[in-house]
C-alpha positions as CSV (number, residue, x, y, z in Angstrom):
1,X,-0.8,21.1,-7.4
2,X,-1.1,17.3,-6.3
3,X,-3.8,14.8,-6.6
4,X,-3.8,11.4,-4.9
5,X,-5.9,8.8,-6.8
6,X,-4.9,5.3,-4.9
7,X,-1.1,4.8,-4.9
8,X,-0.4,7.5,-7.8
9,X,0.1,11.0,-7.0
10,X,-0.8,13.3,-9.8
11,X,1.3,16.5,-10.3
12,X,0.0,19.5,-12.2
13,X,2.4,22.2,-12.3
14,X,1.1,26.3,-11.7
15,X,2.3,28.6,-14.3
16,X,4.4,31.5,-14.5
17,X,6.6,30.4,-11.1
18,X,10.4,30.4,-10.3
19,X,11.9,26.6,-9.0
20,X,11.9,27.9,-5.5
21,X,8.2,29.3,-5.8
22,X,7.2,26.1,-6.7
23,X,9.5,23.8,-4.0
24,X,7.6,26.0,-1.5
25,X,4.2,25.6,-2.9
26,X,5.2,21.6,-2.9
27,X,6.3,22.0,0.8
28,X,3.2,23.7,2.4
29,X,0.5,21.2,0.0
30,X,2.8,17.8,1.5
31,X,2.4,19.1,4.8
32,X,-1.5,18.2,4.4
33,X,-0.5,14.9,2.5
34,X,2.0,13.0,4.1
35,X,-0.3,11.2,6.1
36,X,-1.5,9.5,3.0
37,X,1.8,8.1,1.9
38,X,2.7,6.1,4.7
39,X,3.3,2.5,3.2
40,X,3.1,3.4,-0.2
41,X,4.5,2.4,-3.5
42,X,3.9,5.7,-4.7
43,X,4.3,6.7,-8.5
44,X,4.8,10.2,-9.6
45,X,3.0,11.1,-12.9
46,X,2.9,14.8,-14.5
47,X,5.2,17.4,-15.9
48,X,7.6,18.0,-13.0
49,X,10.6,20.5,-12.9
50,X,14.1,18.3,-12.1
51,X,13.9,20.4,-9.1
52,X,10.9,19.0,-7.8
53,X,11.4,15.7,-8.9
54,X,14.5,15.3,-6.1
55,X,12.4,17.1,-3.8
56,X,9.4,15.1,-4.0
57,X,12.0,12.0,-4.0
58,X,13.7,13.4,-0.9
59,X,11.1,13.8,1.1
60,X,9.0,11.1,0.7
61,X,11.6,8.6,0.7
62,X,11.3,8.7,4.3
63,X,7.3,7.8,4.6
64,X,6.9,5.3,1.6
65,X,7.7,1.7,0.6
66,X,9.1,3.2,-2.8
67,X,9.1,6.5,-5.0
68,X,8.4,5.5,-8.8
69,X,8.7,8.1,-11.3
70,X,6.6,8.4,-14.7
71,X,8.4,8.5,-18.1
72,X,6.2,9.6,-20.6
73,X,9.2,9.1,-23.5
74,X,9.1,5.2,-22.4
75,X,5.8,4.9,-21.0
76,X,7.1,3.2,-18.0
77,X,7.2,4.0,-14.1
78,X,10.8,3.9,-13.2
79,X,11.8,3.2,-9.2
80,X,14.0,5.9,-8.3
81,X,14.3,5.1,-4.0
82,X,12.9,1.6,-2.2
83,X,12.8,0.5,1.3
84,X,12.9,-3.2,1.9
């Protein structure tokens, strides 16, 4: 479900599950992550439900230097939380 490669965290999606499959899917793979995010300026890249997106946010908002979400529409990474 996620790939780190450097500071961007890619996100491919499994088919066919509900929101809350998925948010506990995202919960048990982090676990294994988090040490790899410490002092990051992460970006987020992938298809993403909105539901994920503030749950990825959420948690790793407490770890990281920033959380930067992908827009494919404008082709941009847009901040969404930053620690100074």
């Amino acid at each position: 479900m996620f790939t780190l490669n450097g500071e961007t965290l890619e996100v491919s999606l499994p088919q066919g599950k509900t929101n809350e499959e998925l948010l506990s899917l995202a919960a048990a793979e982090l676990e294994g992550l988090k040490s790899s995010f410490y002092g990051l300026n992460l970006k987020i890249t992938g298809r993403i439900t909105t539901h994920l997106a503030m749950f990825l946010g959420h948690e790793l908002a407490h770890i990281t230097k920033s959380v930067n979400l992908f827009d494919p529409k404008e082709n941009v990474y847009f901040k969404v939380i930053s620690h100074s």
